[in-house]
C-alpha positions as CSV (number, residue, x, y, z in Angstrom):
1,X,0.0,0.0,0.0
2,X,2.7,2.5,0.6
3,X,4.0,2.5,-3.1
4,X,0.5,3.6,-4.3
5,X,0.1,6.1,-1.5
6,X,3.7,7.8,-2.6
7,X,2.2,7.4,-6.5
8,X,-0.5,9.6,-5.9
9,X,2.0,12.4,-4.3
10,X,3.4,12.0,-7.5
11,X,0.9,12.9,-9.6
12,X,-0.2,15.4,-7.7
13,X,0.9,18.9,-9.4
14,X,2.3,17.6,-12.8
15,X,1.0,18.7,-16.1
16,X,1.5,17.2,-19.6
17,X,4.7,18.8,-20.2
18,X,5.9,17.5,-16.7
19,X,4.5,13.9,-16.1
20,X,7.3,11.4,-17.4
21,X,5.1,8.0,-18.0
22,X,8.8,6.0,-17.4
23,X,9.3,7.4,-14.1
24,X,5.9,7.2,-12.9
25,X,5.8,3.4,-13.5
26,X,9.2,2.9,-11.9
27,X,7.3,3.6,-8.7
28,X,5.8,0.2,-8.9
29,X,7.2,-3.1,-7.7
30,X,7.0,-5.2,-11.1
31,X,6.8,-8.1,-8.5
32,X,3.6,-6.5,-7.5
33,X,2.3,-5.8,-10.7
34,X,2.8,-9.4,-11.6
35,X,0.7,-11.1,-9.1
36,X,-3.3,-10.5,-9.6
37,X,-3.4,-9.2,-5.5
38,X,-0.6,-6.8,-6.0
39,X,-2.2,-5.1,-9.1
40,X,-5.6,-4.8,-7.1
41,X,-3.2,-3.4,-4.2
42,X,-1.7,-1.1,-6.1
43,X,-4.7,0.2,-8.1
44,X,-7.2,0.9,-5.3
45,X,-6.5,3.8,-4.9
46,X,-4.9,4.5,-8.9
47,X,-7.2,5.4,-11.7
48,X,-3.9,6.4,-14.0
49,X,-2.4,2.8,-13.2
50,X,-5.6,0.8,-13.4
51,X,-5.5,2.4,-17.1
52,X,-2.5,1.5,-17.8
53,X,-2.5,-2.3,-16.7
54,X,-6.3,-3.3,-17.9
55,X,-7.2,-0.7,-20.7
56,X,-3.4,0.4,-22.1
57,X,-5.3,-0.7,-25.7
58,X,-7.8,2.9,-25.2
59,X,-4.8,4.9,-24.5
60,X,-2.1,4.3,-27.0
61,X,-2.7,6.7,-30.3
62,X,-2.2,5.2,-33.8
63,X,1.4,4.7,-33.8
64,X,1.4,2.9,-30.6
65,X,2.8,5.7,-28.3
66,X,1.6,5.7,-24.7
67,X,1.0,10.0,-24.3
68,X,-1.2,12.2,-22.2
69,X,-2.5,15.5,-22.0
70,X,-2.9,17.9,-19.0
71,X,-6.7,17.3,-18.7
72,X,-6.3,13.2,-18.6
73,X,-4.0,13.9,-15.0
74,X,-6.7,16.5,-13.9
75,X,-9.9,13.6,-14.5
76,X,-7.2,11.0,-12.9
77,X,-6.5,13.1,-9.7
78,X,-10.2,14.1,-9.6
79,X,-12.1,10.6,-9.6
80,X,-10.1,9.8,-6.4
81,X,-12.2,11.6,-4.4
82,X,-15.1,9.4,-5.2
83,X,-12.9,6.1,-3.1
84,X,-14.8,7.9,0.0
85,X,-18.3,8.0,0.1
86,X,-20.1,11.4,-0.4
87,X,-21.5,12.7,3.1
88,X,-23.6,15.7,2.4
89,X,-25.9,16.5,-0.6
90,X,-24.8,18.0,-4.0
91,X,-20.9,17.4,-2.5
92,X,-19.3,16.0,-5.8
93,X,-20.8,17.8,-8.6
94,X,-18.3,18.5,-11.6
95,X,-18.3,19.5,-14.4
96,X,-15.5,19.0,-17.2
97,X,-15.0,21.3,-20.5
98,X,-12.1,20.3,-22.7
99,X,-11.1,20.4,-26.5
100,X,-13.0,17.8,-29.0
101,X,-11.0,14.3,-29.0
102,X,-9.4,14.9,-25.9
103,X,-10.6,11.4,-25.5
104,X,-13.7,12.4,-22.4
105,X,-15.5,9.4,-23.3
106,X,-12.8,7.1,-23.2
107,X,-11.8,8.0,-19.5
108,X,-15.4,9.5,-17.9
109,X,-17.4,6.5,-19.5
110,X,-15.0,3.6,-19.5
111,X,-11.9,3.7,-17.6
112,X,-12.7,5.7,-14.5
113,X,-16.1,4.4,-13.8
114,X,-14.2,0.6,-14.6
115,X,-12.0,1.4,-11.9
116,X,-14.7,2.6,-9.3
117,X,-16.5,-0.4,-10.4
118,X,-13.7,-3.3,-9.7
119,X,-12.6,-1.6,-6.4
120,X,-15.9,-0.9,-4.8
121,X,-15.7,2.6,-5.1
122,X,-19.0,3.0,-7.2
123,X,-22.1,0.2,-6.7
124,X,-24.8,2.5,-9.5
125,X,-23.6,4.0,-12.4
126,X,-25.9,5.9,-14.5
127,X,-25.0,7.4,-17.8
128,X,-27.1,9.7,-19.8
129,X,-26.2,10.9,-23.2
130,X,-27.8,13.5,-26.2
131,X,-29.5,9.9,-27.4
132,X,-30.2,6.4,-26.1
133,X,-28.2,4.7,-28.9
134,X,-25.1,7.1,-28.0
135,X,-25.5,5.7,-23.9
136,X,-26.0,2.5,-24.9
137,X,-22.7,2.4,-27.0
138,X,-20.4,3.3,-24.1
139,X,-22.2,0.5,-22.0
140,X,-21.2,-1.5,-24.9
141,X,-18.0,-0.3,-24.4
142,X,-17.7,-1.2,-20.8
143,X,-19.7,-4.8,-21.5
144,X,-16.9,-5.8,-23.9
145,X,-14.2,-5.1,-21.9
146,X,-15.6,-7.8,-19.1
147,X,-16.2,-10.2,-21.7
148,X,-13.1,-10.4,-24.0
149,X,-10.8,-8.3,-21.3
150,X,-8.7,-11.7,-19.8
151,X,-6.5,-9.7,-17.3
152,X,-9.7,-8.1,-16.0
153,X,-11.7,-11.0,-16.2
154,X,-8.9,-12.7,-14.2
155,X,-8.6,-10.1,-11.1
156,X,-12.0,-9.0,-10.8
157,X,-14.4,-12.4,-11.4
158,X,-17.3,-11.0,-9.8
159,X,-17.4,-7.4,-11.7
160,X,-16.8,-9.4,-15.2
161,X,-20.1,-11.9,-14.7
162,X,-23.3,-11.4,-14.8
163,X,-25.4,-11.7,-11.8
164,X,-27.8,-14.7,-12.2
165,X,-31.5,-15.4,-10.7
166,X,-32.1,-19.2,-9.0
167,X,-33.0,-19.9,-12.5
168,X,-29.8,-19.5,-14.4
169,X,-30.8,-16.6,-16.4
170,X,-28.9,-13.2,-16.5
171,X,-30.5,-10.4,-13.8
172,X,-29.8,-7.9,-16.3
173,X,-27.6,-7.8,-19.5
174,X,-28.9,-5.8,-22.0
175,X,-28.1,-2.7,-24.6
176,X,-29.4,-0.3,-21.9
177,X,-28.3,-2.1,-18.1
178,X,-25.8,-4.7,-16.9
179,X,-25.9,-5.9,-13.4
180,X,-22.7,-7.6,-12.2
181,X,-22.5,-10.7,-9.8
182,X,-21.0,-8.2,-7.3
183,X,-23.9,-5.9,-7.3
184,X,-22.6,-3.4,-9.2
185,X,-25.0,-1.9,-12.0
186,X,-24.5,0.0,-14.9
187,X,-27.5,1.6,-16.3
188,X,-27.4,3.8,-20.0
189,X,-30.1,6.0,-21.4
190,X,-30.7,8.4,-23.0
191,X,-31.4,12.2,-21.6
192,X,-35.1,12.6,-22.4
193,X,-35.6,9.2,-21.7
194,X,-37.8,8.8,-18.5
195,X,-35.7,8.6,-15.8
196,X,-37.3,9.3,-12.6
197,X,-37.4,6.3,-10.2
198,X,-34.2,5.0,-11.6
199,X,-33.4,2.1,-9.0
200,X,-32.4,-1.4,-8.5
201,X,-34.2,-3.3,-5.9
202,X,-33.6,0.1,-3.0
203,X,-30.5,1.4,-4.2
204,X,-30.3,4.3,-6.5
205,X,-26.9,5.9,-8.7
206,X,-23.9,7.2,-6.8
207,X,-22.2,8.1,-10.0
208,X,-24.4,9.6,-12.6
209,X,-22.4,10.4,-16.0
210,X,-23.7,13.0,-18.6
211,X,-21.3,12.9,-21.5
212,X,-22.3,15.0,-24.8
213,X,-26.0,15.7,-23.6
214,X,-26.5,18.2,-26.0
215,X,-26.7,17.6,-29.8
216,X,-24.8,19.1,-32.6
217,X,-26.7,23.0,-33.4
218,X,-28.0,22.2,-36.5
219,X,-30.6,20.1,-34.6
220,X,-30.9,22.4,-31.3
221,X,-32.0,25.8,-30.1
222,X,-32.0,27.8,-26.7
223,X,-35.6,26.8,-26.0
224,X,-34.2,23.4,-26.7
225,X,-31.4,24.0,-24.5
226,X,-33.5,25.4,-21.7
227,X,-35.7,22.4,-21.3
228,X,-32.6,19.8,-21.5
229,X,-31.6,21.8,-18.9
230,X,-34.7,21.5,-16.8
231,X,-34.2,17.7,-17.5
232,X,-31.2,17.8,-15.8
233,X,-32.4,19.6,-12.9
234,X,-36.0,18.3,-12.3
235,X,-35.2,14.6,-13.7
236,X,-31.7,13.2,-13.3
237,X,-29.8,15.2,-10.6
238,X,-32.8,14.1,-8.4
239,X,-32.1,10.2,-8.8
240,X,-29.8,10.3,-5.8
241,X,-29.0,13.8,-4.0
242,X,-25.7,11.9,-2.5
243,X,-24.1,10.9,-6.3
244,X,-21.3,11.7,-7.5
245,X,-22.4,13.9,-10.7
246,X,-19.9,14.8,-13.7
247,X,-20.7,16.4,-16.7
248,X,-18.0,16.2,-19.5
249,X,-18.5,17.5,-23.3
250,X,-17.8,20.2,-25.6
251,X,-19.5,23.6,-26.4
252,X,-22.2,23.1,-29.7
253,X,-24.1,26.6,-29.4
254,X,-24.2,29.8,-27.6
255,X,-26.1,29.5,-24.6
256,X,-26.3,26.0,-24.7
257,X,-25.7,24.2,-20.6
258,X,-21.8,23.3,-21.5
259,X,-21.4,26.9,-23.0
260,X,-23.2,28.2,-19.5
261,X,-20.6,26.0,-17.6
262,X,-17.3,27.1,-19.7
263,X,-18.4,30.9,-19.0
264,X,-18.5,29.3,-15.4
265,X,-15.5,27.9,-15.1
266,X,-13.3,31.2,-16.6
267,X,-15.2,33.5,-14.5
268,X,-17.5,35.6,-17.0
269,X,-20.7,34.7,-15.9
270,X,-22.3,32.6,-14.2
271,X,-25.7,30.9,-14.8
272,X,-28.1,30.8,-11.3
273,X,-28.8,27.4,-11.7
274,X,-24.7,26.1,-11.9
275,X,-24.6,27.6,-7.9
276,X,-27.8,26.7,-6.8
277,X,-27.1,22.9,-8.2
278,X,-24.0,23.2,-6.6
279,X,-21.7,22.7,-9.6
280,X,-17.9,23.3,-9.9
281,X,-16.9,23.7,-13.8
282,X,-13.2,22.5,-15.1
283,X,-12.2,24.1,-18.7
284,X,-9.3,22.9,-20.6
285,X,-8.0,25.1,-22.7
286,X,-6.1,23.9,-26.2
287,X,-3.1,26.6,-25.7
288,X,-1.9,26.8,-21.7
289,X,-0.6,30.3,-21.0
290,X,2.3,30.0,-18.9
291,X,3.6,32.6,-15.6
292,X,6.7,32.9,-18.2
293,X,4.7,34.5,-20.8
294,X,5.6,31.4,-23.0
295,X,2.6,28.8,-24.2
296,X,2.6,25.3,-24.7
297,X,0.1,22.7,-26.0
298,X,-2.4,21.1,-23.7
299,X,-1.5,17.3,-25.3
300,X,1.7,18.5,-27.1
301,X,2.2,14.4,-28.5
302,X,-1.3,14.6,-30.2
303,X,-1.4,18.2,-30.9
304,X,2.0,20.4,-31.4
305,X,1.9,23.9,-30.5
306,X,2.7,24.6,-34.1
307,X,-0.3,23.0,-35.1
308,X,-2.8,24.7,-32.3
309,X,-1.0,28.3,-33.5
310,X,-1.3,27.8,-36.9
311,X,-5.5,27.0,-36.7
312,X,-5.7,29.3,-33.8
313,X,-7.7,32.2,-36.1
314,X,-10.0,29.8,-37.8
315,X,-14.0,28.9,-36.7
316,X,-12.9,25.0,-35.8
317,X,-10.5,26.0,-33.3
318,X,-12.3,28.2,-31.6
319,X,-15.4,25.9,-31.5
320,X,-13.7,22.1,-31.2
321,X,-10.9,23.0,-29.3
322,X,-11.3,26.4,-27.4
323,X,-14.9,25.6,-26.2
324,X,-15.8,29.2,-27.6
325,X,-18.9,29.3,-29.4
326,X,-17.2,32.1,-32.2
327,X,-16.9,28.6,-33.8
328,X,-20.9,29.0,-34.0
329,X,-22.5,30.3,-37.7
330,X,-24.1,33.4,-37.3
331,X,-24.7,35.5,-40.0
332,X,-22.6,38.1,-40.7
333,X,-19.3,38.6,-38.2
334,X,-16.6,35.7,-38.5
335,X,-12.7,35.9,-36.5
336,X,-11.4,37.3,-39.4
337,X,-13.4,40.2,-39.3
338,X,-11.8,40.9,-36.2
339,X,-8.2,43.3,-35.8
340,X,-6.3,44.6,-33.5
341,X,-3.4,47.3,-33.4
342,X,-0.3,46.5,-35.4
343,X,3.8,46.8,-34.2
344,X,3.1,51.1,-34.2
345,X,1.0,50.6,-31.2
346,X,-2.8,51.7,-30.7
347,X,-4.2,55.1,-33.0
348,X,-4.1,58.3,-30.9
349,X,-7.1,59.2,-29.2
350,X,-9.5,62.3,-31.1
351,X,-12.8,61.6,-29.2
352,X,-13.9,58.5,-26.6
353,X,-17.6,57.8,-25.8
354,X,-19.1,55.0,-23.7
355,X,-22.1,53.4,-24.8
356,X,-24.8,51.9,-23.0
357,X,-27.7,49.2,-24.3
358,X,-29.0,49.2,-21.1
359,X,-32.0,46.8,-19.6
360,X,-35.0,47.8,-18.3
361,X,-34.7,44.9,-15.2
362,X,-32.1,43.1,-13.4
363,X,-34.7,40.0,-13.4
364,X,-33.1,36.6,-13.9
365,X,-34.4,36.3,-17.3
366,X,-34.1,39.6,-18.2
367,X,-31.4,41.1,-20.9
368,X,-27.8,42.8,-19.8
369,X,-26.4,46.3,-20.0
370,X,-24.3,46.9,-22.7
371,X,-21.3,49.0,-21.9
372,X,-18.4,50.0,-24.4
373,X,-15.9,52.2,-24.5
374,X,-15.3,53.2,-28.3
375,X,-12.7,55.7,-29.4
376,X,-12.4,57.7,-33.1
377,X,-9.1,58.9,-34.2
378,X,-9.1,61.6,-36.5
379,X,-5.5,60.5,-38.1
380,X,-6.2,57.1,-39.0
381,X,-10.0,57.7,-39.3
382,X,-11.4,55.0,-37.9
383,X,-12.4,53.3,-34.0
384,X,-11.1,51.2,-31.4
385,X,-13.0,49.5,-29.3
386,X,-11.3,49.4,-25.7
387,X,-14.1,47.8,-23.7
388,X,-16.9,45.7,-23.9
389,X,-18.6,44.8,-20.7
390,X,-21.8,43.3,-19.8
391,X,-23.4,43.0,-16.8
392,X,-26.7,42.4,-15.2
393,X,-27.5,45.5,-12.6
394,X,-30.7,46.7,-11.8
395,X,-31.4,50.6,-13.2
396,X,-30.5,52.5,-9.9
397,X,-27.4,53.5,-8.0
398,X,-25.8,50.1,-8.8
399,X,-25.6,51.1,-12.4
400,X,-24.9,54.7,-11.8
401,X,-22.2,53.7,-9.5
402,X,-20.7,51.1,-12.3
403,X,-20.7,53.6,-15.2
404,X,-18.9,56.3,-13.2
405,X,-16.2,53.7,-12.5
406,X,-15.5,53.1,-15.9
407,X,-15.5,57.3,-16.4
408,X,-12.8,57.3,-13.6
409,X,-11.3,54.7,-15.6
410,X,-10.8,56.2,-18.6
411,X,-10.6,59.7,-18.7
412,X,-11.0,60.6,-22.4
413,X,-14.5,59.5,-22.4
414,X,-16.6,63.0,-23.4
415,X,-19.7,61.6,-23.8
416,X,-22.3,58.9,-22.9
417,X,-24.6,57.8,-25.2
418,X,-27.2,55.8,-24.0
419,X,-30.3,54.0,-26.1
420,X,-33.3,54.9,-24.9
421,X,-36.0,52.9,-26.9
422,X,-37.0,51.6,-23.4
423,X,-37.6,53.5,-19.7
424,X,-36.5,56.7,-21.0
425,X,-38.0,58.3,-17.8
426,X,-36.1,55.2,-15.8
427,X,-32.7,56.3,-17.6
428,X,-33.4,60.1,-16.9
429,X,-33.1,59.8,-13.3
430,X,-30.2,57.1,-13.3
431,X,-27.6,59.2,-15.2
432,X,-28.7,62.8,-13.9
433,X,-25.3,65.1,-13.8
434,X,-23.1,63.0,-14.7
435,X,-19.7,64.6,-15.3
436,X,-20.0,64.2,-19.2
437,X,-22.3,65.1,-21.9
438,X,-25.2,62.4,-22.0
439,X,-26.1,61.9,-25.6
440,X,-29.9,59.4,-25.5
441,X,-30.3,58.0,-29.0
442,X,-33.8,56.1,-30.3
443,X,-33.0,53.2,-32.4
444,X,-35.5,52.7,-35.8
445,X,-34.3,50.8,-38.2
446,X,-34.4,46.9,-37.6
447,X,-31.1,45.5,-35.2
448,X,-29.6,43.1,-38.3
449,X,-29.8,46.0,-40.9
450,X,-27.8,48.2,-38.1
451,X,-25.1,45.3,-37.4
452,X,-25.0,44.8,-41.5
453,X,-24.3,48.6,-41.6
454,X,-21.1,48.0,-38.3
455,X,-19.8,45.0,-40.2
456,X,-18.8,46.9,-43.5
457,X,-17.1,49.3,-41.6
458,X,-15.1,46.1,-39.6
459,X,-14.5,44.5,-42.9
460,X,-13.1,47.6,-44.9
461,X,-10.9,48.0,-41.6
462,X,-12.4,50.7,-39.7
463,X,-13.2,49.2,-36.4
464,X,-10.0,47.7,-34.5
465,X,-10.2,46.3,-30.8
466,X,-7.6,47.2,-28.3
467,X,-7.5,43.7,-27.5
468,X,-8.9,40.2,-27.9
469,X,-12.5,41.4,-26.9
470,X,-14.0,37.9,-25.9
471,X,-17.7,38.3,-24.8
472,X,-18.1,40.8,-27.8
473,X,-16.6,38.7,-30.1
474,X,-18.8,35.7,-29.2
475,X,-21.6,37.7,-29.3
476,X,-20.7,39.2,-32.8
477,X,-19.5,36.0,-34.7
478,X,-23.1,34.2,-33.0
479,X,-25.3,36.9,-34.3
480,X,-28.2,37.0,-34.3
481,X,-28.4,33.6,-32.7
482,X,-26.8,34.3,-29.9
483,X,-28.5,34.5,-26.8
484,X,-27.8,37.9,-25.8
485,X,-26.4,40.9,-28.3
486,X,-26.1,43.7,-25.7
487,X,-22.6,44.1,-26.7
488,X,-23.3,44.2,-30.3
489,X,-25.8,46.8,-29.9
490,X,-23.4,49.3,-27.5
491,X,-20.4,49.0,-29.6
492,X,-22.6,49.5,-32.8
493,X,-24.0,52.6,-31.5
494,X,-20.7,54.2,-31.0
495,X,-19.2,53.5,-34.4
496,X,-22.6,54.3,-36.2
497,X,-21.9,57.7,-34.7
498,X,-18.6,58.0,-35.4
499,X,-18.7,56.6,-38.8
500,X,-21.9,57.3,-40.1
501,X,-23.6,55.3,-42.5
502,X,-26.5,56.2,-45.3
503,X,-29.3,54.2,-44.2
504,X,-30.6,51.4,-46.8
505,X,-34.6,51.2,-47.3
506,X,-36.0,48.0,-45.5
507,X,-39.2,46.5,-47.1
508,X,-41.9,45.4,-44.2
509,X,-41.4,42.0,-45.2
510,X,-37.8,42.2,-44.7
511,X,-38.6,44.4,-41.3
512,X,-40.1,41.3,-40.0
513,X,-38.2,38.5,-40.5
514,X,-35.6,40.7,-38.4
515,X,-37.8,40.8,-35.1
């Protein structure tokens, strides 16, 4: 027991850059690991080694190599936790965010959940997926392994048989549960499937698995989105408040519950119900930003940093691999549309304004305030955008206090102009004296004609950003199928007044396919 005890002080800290697979197995006693008790001994408490005795086959890439990747350590060091039983509600809630083929399946559906399963960790597993036939293939999965698997079969006899009635006959081995002859169950379904009730004679999950529980966007929507989400709320995280709960998957729409949970995890936003389920949200990003101002891949054998750099600008990467739904088709923005200031440095400063798409409530449901801070330059003739910020204040002191920050903050800004369409009497007595000019502005031609009007000046390169504007960006490149487009709207306002444009006629038919 002490070797496995010093091998997870090992692992503890190291990264894909830093893990050497040699020197990590020369902790073990190849006497041990030759002997069916000492590999038990020395897995118990070892996800990483259980892998690499019983399922190297999953792990080794198309040339054979033996390589992992920052996340794989992370899952590893995470699913250790579940050895000791959970003691309060909602305590072991995760969820994990990581580029596409990092291989989440592989180690969230098979090998982690086989581990808990031949140690006793886990006695209920339950794993839900977009479709049935997508759950039912990772049971498949897991079903083969204890039938064809001969070292597994050989140390763990009673997880690799089926359990039998007085009659002979299997208790349950079938495409959608498999009940083992030590009583541990593996159920598969999938995520509109009814699922309330799920039990086995009294007991109930303690691992419940979501992998990929939303489907590709071509086939989904937010109102789609919302009740998958009430699914998971009302219908599956109720099956056993005490279960261990991980979500794993990858980012297929703005707004969608994985998108809500990377915005989580990097500390934009957070969606109510993540906190009030009691979720803790793990992203992985493709490109790690080191203290030293250098970067390195996150699986640097399966993708080179020369690769990730040299896709970084396109949709895929932002999509498959950064979790960031830019990847997403909207309609008119895309990253290339997107610069920034070259080797002379940002354009000098004629005039600054900060504008505000401000909403009406701070209600749950409700929209954001749109706040930008936009800048013209009289020598190059065209705008930065320096900030792009939204937030979810209710119209009072909160927001007053909140746009006279950002004033403080940058002292060029001459003028406020703020959008009015809504609770002009509401914004009257919000931004009363204020130590600039406020400028209120109605909007009256349709919102995609406006943001047609912002993109041509973007494309013919009149619009830079000080930065890498993330929220804006997202919000641009997913318009107008993005959730929210507070940003778009603030930042469009300011360079529509600085750069002008003649307004185009809009027929009523065309008028309302835009609302």
């Amino acid at each position: 027991m002490a070797t496995a005890v010093r091998t997870r002080g090992y692992l503890d800290g190291l990264d894909a850059e830093t893990f050497d697979l040699h020197a990590y197995l020369a902790k073990f006693d190849p006497r041990l690991l030759a002997e069916p008790e000492g590999r038990r001994t020395l897995t118990r408490l070892d996800p990483l080694l259980f892998g690499l005795v019983y399922l190297r086959h999953h792990l080794r890439d198309a040339e054979g190599r033996l390589t992992f990747g920052d996340a794989h350590l992370d899952w590893c060091r995470a699913a250790r936790a579940w050895v000791r039983p959970p003691t309060l509600p909602a305590e072991h809630r995760d969820a994990y965010i990581a580029p596409r083929n990092m291989g989440k399946s592989t180690w969230w559906f098979l090998i982690l959940p086989m581990w808990a399963a031949a140690h006793g960790h886990v006695r209920f597993a339950a794993a839900f997926a977009a479709s049935a036939t997508q759950a039912e293939t990772h049971l498949s999965s897991f079903k083969k392994e204890i039938d064809t698997n001969e070292l597994l079969r050989r140390d763990f006899q009673d997880l690799c048989s089926p359990a039998k009635r007085p009659s002979g006959s299997n208790v349950a081995d079938t495409q959608s549960m498999f009940i083992a002859q030590s009583g541990f169950v593996f159920a598969a379904r999938g995520i509109d499937s009814s699922n309330l009730g799920m039990k086995v004679g009294e007991r109930r999950p303690d691992l419940i698995l979501c992998d990929d529980i939303e489907p590709d966007e071509s086939s989904y929507s937010l109102d789609l989105a919302a009740k998958r989400r009430t699914t998971l709320v009302d219908a599956i995280l109720p099956l056993n408040v005490y279960a261990r709960v991980v979500i794993s998957g990858t980012v297929t729409m703005p707004g969608s519950i994985v998108h809500q949970l990377v915005k989580h995890a990097r500390g934009v936003e957070t969606a109510p119900w993540i906190q009030e389920e009691g979720f803790a949200a793990h992203y992985t990003p493709p490109i790690v930003k080191l203290a030293s101002g250098y970067e390195r891949s996150v699986w640097p054998a399966k993708w080179p940093l020369d690769y990730l750099k040299s896709i970084e600008h396109t949709r895929s990467f932002a999509k498959n691999y950064a979790n960031d739904p830019m990847g997403a088709d909207g309609a008119l923005w895309t990253v290339d549309d997107f610069r920034y200031p070259g080797p002379e440095g940002p354009d000098p400063i004629t005039h600054m304004m900060l504008s505000i798409d401000p909403a009406v409530t701070a209600k749950r449901g409700s929209d954001f305030t749109g706040l930008a801070v936009v800048s013209w330059s009289a020598e190059t003739r065209r705008c930065t955008v320096h900030e792009a910020i939204a937030v979810k204040i209710p119209p009072g002191e909160q927001l007053r206090e909140r746009v006279l920050a950002l004033l403080d903050e940058w002292p060029r800004i001459g003028l406020i102009l703020l959008e009015v369409n809504q609770g002009q009497d509401v914004w009257q007595a919000v931004f009363h004296h204020m130590p600039v000019r406020v400028k209120t502005v109605s909007q009256s031609e349709p919102k995609f004609v406006r943001a047609e009007g912002v993109l041509g000046h973007y494309q013919r390169g009149r619009v830079l950003h000080a930065r890498r504007l993330r929220e804006l960006e997202e919000q641009q490149c997913a318009f107008p199928k993005a959730p929210h487009d507070d940003l778009v709207d603030a930042v469009g306002s300011a360079v529509r007044r600085f750069l002008p444009t003649k307004s185009r006629q809009v027929s009523k038919a065309e008028a309302a396919s835009y609302l």
